[in-house]
C-alpha positions, -999 to 999 in steps of 0.1 A, spaced: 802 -403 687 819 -420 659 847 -392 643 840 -410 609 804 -405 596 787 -436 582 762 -439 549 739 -416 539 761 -409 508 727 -407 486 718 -380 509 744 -359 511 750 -360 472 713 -347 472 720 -317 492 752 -311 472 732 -308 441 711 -284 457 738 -261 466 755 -265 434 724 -247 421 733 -215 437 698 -211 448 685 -212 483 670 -241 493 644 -250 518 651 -288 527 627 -306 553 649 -338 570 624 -364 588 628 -399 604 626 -418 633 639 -403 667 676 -410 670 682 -420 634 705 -394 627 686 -363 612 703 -334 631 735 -356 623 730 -357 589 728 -317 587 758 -314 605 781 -334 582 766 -315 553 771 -281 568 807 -292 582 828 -274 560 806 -245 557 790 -216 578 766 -239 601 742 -225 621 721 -254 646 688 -244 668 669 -267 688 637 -262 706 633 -271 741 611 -305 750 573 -294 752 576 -300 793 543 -290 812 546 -251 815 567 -245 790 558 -217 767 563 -197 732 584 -175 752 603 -195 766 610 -212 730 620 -179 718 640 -171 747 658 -208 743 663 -197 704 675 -159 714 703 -174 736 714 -197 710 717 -171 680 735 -149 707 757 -177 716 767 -188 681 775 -155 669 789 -142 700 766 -112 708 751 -97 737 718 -112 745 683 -106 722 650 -107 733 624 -118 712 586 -110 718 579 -122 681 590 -154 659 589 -126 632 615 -103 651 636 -138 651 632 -143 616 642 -111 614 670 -112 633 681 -138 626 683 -128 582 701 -100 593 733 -120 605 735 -143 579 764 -138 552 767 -145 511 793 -172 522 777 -211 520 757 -213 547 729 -245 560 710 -235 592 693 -259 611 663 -257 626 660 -290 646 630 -306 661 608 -277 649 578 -290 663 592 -277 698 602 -247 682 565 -238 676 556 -253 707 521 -231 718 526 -206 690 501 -211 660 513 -183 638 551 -198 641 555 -214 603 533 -184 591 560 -162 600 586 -186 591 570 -188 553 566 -152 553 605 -142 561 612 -168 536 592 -156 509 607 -122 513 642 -130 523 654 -166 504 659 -149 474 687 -122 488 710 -156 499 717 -178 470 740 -201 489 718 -208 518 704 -242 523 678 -240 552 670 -273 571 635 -281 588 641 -315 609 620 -328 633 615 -364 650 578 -356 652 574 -367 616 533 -369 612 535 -332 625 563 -323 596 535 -346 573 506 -327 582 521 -291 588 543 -286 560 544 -315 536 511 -312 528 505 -275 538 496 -257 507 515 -225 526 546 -243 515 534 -258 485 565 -257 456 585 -244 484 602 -275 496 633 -278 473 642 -313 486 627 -341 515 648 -366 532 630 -394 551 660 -408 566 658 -448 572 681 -467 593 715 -474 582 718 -507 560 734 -540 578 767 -535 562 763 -498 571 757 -504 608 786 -530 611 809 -504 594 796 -476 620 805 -507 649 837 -513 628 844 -479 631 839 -480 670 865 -506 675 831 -533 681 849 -565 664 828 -599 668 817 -630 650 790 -624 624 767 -642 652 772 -611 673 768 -584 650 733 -595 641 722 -599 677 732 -563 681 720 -555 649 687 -574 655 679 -551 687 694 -516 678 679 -518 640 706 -498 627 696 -467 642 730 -451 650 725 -432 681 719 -470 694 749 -480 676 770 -460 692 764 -470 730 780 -501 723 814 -501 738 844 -521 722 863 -529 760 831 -554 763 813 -588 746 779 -583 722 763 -604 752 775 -579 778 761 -550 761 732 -560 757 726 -569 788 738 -533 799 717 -514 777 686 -538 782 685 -552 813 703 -530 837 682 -515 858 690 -482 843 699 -491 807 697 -468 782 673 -490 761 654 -496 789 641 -459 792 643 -455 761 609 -462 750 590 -442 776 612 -411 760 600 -418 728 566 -420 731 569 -389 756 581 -370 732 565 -381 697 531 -386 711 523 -368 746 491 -375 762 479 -398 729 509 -420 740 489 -448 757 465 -450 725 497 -456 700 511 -480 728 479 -504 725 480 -501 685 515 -515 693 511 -539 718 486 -560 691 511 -558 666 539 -574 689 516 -604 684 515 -601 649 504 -590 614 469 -577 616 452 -555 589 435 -515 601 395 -533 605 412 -562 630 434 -538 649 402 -513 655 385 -545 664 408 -556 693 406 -523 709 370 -515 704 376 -482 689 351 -468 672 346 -467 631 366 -429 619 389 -411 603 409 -406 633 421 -443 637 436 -443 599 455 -412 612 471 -429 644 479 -460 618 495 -432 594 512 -416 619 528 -451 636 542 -456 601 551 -420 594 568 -424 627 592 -456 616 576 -480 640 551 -497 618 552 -511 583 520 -510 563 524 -545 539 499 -543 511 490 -581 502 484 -589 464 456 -613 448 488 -638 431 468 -647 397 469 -608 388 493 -595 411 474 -563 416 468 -551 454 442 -567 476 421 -544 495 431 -548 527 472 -544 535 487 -561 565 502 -540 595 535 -552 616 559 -536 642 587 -531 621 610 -514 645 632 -535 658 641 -517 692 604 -510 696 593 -548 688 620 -558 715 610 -538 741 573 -549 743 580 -583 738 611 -592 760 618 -559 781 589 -548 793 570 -580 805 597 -585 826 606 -546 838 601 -548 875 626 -583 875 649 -556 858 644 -530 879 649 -551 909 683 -562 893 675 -598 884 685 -597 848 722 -584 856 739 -616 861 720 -639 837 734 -651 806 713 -645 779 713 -677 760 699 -689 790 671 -664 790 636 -680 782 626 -677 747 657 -663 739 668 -678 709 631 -676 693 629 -643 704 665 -635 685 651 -654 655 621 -629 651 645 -603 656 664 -608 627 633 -617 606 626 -584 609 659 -570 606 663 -586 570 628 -573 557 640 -539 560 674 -547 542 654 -567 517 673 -552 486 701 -577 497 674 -604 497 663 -598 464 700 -594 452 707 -628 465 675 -640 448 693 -627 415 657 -607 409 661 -576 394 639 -546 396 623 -552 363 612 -588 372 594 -578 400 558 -577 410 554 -578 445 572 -590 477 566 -589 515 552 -612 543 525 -631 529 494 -644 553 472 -669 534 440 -673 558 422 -703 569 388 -708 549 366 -735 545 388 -747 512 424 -742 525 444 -741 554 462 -710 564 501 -705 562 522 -673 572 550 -669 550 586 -650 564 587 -634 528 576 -641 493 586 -628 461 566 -630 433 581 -620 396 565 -613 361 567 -648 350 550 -667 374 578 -674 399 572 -672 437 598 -674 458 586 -688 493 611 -680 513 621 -687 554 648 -673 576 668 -695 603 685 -675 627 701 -703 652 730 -714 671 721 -752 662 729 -765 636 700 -767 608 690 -802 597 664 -821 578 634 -810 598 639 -776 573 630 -794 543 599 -810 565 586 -776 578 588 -758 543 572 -788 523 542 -783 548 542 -750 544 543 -754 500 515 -781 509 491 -756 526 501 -726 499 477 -722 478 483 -709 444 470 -704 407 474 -731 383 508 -728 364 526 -706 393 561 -720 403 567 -726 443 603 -719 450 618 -729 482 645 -705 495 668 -706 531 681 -675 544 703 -687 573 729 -678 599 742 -709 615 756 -737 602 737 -761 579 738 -796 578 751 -811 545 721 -836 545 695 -802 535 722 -792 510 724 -833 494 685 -831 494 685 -804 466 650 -796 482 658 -757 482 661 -733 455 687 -714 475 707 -716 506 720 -683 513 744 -676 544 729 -638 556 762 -637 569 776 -624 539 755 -590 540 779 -576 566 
């Protein structure tokens, strides 16, 4: 782990303010696994009293006991006293209240869904010691975190036993490009920009990822270490994940995912391809993939109005995830049989498509640099994302990387390049086909725009054909 901690300054300030207030503070933390949650508590609580539990995974045969048992020994361990035994989450609680001091204090409980593993009446107790108790420690800030972030949705977001309990919520995102270059900075990593977004492009800013690279060896080499070794950390990593977000529903979210890999699709198209039946229950799985930080739900917009269409577009926005199912997996058992180990990756089929995608999706979730570039400001705005015009009888279809449209009737058609070619003319050819097939209102501006990394012949930049030719580059 990194000694200097990275981002999340917005956070932090946020959790300041709350203590500032003198007031105890219930504070729920959720986010994708490994994108830095627990971490994030403990560089708040560093230079005060800090008090960390974790549950133990949900294994088969693991019990309530055994949770309590697990939380017993750490309470005894972090305040150096003989050994409790707990029968009751309330006698925890209890316990627990009873050690805790006027000084600034955060406790943690971390993943709290395997704290209440097999014990319904867990968060009843919890909001029960809390209603009694929060009042007699006006310095405490008490952190919920969990990876399992549908089950923090649906069992205390929108409980109405917590309701106007939760002083603050942090849904913690991936750390920005410039962010996860300065964690890799930080690490010793040094590289062309070139290599930075092809580590960038896999690990998706998630900092746990982040941190496995190692500075004694080449992007290339790490990569291949981490995804193509036969025991690389990224190559169990998924199978971990959906162990421990989803359980025995795992193979259900894996199919939802496995479509998108493909592409965008909306809810009705997604249902289709798996022949699940019409419910409730699939909107939930889509909610909870999103909740999760896998999936990205893209509403489209009718352009005349710019109001919402009724259906949105889904796509695998994760970028570790997205990599897995389309390069590492399909070729697992060559891994695991140690064929990948030697190979050069450039030399890898698909490789350099594959990297392009990659980064296509690394930019859209860093898109505030996109629209900074763009010179748009938040007041011009009226929609952006991917946009997927369909074929009909009166037009042909187009998928466009990302389009912007503003208040006065600009859209900014935009296309990312990520290559180790040079860029020439045949640009300008594929975006005027794809302004040919765009179909628009009458009086709506088409604006070309380039987002590259690479090097771009001076031929597209004499052509004046694009808007903008911006070097992503410059974001780290």
């Amino acid at each position: 782990m990194s000694s200097k901690y990275v981002g999340r300054k917005e956070s932090l300030e946020d959790l300041k303010a709350l203590q500032a207030k003198k007031k105890a503070s219930l504070v729920v933390i959720n986010g994708r696994r490994r994108v830095g949650k627990s971490r994030l508590a403990e560089e708040f609580g560093k230079s005060q009293v800090f008090i960390p539990f974790t549950g133990l995974p949900p294994l088969e045969g693991i019990t309530a006991q055994d949770q309590r048992n697990n939380f017993a020994e750490q309470l005894s361990a972090h305040f150096r006293l003989p050994n409790f035994t707990f029968l009751d989450w309330g006698e925890a609680f209890k316990a627990l209240g009873s050690l805790l001091s006027q000084s600034p204090t955060v406790v943690l409980f971390d993943e709290i869904s395997w704290l209440s593993h097999e014990d319904p009446l867990f968060l009843a107790k919890f909001k029960v010691w809390w209603d009694l108790n929060h009042s007699k420690f006006p310095h405490l800030i008490f952190i919920l975190c969990g990876s399992v972030s549908s089950w923090i949705e649906e069992n205390i977001l929108k409980s109405t036993a917590f309701f106007g309990r939760i002083s603050l919520t942090i849904h913690l995102q991936p750390l920005s490009t410039r962010e996860s270059v300065q964690l890799l900075q930080a690490n010793g990593i040094q590289g062309s920009a070139y290599d930075y977004y092809k580590i960038l492009s896999i690990t998706g800013g998630i900092p746990w990822y982040l941190e496995q690279i190692l500075p004694s060896k080449l992007a290339d080499n790490n990569i291949s270490d981490l995804c193509f070794a036969r025991n690389g950390l990224l190559v169990t990593e998924f199978d971990k994940i959906f162990h421990d977000l989803f359980g025995s529903q795992g193979t259900t979210y894996k199919k939802i995912l496995s479509i998108l890999e493909r592409g965008m699709y909306t809810q009705a198209e997604i249902r289709e391809e798996m022949n699940y039946a019409h419910s409730g229950t699939f909107s939930a799985l889509m909610e909870h993939l999103c909740i999760a930080g896998f999936v990205t739900e893209h509403f489209q917009w009718q352009l005349k109005t710019g109001k919402a269409a009724r259906q949105s577009l889904y796509r695998l926005s994760d970028p570790y995830i997205r990599f897995y199912l389309k390069y590492i997996e399909p070729n697992l058992e060559k891994i695991k049989a140690g064929l990948f180990e030697a190979v050069e990756l450039v030399k890898l089929p698909g490789w350099d498509s594959m990297m392009g995608f990659q980064v296509e999706n690394l930019l859209l979730q860093n898109r505030k640099l996109l629209l900074d570039s763009l010179g748009i400001s938040g007041n011009d705005l009226l929609a952006d994302n991917p946009f997927l015009q369909r074929t009909t009888s009166r037009r042909q279809g187009c998928q466009i990387d990302y389009l912007v449209q503003t208040k006065n009737w600009n859209l900014f058609v935009s296309e990312f390049k990520f290559n180790r070619k040079m860029i020439g003319r045949e640009i300008i050819n594929e975006m005027a086909e794809k302004l040919q097939r765009f179909t628009v209102p009458k009086g709506f501006a088409k604006i070309p725009v380039l987002f590259h990394l690479g090097e771009v012949s001076s031929s597209v930049y004499d052509a004046n054909f694009f808007y903008k030719i911006i070097d992503i580059g410059d974001y780290l």
